[in-house]
C-alpha positions in Angstrom: 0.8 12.5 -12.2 -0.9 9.4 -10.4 1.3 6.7 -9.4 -0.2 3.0 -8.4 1.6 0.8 -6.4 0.8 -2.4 -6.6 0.6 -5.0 -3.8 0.4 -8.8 -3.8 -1.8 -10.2 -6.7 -0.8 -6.6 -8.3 2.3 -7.5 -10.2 0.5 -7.0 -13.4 -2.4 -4.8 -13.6 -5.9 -5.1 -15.3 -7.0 -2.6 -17.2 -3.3 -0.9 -17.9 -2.8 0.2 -21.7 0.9 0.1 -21.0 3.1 2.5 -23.5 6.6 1.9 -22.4 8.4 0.1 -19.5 11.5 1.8 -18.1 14.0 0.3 -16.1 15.5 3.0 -12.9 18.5 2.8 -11.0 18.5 5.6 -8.0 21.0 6.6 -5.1 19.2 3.8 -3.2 19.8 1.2 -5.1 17.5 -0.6 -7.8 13.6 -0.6 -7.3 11.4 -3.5 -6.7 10.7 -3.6 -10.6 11.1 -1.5 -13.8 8.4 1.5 -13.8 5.3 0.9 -16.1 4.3 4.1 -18.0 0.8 3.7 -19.3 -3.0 5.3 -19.3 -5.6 4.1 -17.0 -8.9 5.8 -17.4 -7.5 7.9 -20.4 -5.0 9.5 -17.8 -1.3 9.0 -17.6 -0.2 6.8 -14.3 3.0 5.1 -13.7 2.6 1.5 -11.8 5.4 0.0 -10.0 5.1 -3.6 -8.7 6.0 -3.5 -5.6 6.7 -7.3 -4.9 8.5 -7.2 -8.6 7.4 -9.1 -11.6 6.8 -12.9 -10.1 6.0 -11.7 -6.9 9.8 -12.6 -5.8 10.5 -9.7 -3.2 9.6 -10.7 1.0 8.4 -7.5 2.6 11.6 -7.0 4.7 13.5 -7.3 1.5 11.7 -4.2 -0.5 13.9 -1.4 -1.3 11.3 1.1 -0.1 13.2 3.8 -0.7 14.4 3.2 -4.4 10.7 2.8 -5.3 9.8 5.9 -3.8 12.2 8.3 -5.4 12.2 6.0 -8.9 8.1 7.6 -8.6 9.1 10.8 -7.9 12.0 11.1 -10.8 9.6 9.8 -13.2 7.1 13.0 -12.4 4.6 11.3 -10.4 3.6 14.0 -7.2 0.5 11.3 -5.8 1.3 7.7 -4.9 -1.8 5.1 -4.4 -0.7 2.2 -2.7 -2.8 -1.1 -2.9 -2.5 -3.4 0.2 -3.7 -6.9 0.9 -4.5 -7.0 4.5 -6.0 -8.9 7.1 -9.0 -7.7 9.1 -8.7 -6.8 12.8 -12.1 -4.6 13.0 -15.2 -6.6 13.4 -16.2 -4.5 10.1 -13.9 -5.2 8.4 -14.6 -8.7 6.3 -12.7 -10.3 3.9 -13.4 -8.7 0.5 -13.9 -5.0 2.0 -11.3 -1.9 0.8 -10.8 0.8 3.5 -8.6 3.7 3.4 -6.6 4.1 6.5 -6.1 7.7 8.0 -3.3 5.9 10.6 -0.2 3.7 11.1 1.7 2.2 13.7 4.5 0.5 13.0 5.9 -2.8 14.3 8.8 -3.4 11.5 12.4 -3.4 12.5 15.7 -3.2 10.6 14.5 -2.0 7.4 15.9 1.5 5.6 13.0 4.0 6.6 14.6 7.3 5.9 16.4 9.3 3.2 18.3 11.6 6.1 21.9 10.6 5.8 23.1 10.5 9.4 27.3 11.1 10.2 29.7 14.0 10.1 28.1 17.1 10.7 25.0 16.0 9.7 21.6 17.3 11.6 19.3 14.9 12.9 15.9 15.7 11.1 12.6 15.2 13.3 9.4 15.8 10.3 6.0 15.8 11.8 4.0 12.3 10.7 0.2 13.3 12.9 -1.1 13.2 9.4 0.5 9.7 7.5 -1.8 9.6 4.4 -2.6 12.5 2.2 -6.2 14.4 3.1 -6.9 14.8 -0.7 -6.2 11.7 -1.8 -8.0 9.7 0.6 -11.0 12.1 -0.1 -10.9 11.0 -3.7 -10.3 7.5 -2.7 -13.5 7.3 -0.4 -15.7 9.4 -2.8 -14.1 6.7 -5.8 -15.4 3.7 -3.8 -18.9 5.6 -3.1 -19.8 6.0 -6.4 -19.2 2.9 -7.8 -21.1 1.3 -5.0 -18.2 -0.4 -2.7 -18.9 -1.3 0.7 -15.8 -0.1 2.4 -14.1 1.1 6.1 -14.0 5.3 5.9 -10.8 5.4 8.5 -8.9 2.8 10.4 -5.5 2.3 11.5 -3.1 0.0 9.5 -0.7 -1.9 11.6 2.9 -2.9 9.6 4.3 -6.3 10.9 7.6 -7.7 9.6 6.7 -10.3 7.6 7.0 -12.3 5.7 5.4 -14.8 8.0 1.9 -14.4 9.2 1.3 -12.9 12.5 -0.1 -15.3 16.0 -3.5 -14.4 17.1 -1.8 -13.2 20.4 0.1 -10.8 18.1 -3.0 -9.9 16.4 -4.7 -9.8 20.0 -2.6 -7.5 21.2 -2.3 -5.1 18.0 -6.5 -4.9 18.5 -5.3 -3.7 22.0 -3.5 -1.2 20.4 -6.3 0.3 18.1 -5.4 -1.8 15.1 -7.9 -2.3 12.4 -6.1 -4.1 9.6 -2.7 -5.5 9.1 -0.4 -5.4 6.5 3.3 -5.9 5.6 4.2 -3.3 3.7 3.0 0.1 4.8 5.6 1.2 6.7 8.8 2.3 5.7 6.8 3.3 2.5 3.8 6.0 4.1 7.0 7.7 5.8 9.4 8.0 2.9 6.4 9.4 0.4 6.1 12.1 3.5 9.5 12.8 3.3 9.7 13.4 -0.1 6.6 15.5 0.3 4.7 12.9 -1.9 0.4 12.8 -1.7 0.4 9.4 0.1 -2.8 7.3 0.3 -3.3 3.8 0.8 -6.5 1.2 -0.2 -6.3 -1.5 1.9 -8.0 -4.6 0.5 -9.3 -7.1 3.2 -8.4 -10.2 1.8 -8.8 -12.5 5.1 -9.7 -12.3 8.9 -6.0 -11.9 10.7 -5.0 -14.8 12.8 -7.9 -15.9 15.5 -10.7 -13.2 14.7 -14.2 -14.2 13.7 -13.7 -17.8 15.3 -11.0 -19.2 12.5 -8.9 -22.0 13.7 -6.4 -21.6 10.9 -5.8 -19.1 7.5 -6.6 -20.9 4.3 -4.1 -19.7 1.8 -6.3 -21.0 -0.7 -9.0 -18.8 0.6 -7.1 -16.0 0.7 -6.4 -16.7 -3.0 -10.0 -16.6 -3.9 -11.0 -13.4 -2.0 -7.9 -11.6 -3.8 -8.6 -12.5 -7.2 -12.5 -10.9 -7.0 -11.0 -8.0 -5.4 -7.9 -7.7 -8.4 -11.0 -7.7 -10.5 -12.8 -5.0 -9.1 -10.0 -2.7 -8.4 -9.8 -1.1 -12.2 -13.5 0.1 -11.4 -12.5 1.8 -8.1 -9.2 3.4 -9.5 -10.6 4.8 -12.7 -13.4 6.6 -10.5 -10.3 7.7 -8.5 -8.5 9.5 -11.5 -11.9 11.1 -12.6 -12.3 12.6 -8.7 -8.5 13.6 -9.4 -8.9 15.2 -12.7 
C-alpha cells in the first residue's frame, strides 16, 4: 500500500476520499498527525501530514521517526514524500517537480536512526549509495510524463535545518557541492524509510529560487504562496498517474 506524505501546503489533501482517520502512538513517540486512511485514484493510500494539521510542526521539531514506523504499522510498504523546495539548478524554476536520486545532508541534532546504541549493542553501518527507491521514482518520472509535466529527471536534494531560510552564501556553497534543490525535511526521513526497508521516493516541488539565484534580491513569501497553491492544485493529477504506473 501507497503512503503520501505531505509537505507544506499538504496538511489537507485535494482529491482524498478520506474513510477513517486514526490516531498512532509508536515506541518513538506520537507522529506529526493522526494517519488518514482513504482512496486516491480508486486505490487505498494512507496520508500523513507531515507538518500536522495547521501546519504547527518546525522541521527540526518532526518526529521523523514516529511517522515512519506509524506508515509502516498501518501496512503501507511505499512512502511518496512531497517537498516544497527551493531551486539551486538553473533548470529548475519555480513551479517545476523533480524527483531526486541524491541527498546530502546538512541537519544536525535531530533523531536519524532506529539503532538503539548502549550495552552490548552493535553499532549498525547500512549502505545509503542508493537513498530513493529505483521503482518508485521510475513510476514517479513516467506519472509526470504522461500527464504532460515539465520536470527535473535526477538531482540532488540538500536538507538544511530550518526553519529559517538559508543565506545565498549557504546556498552558494551547497551549488558547490552539487546541490540542485533545497529542502527542510528530507533528511532524517529518506534514511529512516531505508532502514525500515521502506520504497522511498521523494517529488520535490520548486516553489521559489533559493536565496541569491536568478538575480533575486530578497524571497517573497507571498510569492512563494502563489507558486505553491498552483502546484497543490496540480499534484492530485500527478499522483493518480502515479498509483496507475503502481498498480
Amino acid at each position: 500500500m501507497l503512503g503520501i506524505i505531505g509537505g507544506s501546503g499538504l496538511a489537507q489533501f485535494p482529491g482524498l476520499t478520506i474513510e477513517r482517520r486514526e490516531v498512532v502512538r509508536t515506541p518513538y513517540g506520537a507522529p506529526s498527525a493522526a494517519l488518514v486512511f482513504g482512496r486516491l485514484a480508486d486505490a487505498p493510500v494512507v496520508f500523513l501530514a507531515r507538518h500536522g494539521h495547521g501546519h504547527t510542526l518546525p522541521p527540526h521539531r518532526i518526529n521523523y521517526r514516529a511517522n515512519l514506523w506509524a506508515l509502516q504499522q498501518a501496512g503501507v510498504d511505499q512512502v511518496l514524500a512531497i517537498a516544497t523546495v527551493g531551486g539551486i539548478h538553473a533548470d529548475f524554476l519555480p513551479g517545476m517537480f523533480a524527483v531526486p536520486d541524491q541527498v546530502i545532508d546538512y541537519t544536525w541534532g535531530r533523531e536519524m536512526t532506529y539503532a538503539e546504541y548502549g550495552g552490548d549493542a552493535p553499532v549498525v553501518h547500512l549502505d545509503f549509495s542508493h537513498p530513493y527507491c529505483h521503482e518508485l521514482r521510475a513510476q514517479c518520472l513516467s506519472a509526470l510524463a504522461t500527464v504532460g509535466e515539465r520536470f527535473l529527471p535526477t538531482g540532488t536534494y540538500g536538507a538544511t535545518q530550518g526553519p529559517r531560510l538559508e543565506t545565498p552564501a549557504e546556498v552558494e556553497r551547497m551549488a558547490r557541492d552539487g546541490v540542485d534543490m533545497v529542502g527542510m525535511t528530507g533528511m532524517p526521513e529518506a534514511y529512516l524509510a531505508h532502514e525500515l526497508g521502506l520504497c522511498y521516493a521523494t517529488i520535490a516541488a520548486s516553489v521559489n529560487w533559493a536565496a541569491g539565484r536568478n538575480g533575486q534580491d530578497a524571497i517573497s513569501m507571498d510569492a512563494i504562496t502563489t507558486v505553491q497553491t498552483d502546484l497543490v492544485a496540480r499534484l492530485p493529477t500527478v499522483l493518480a498517474e502515479i498509483i496507475r504506473q503502481v498498480a
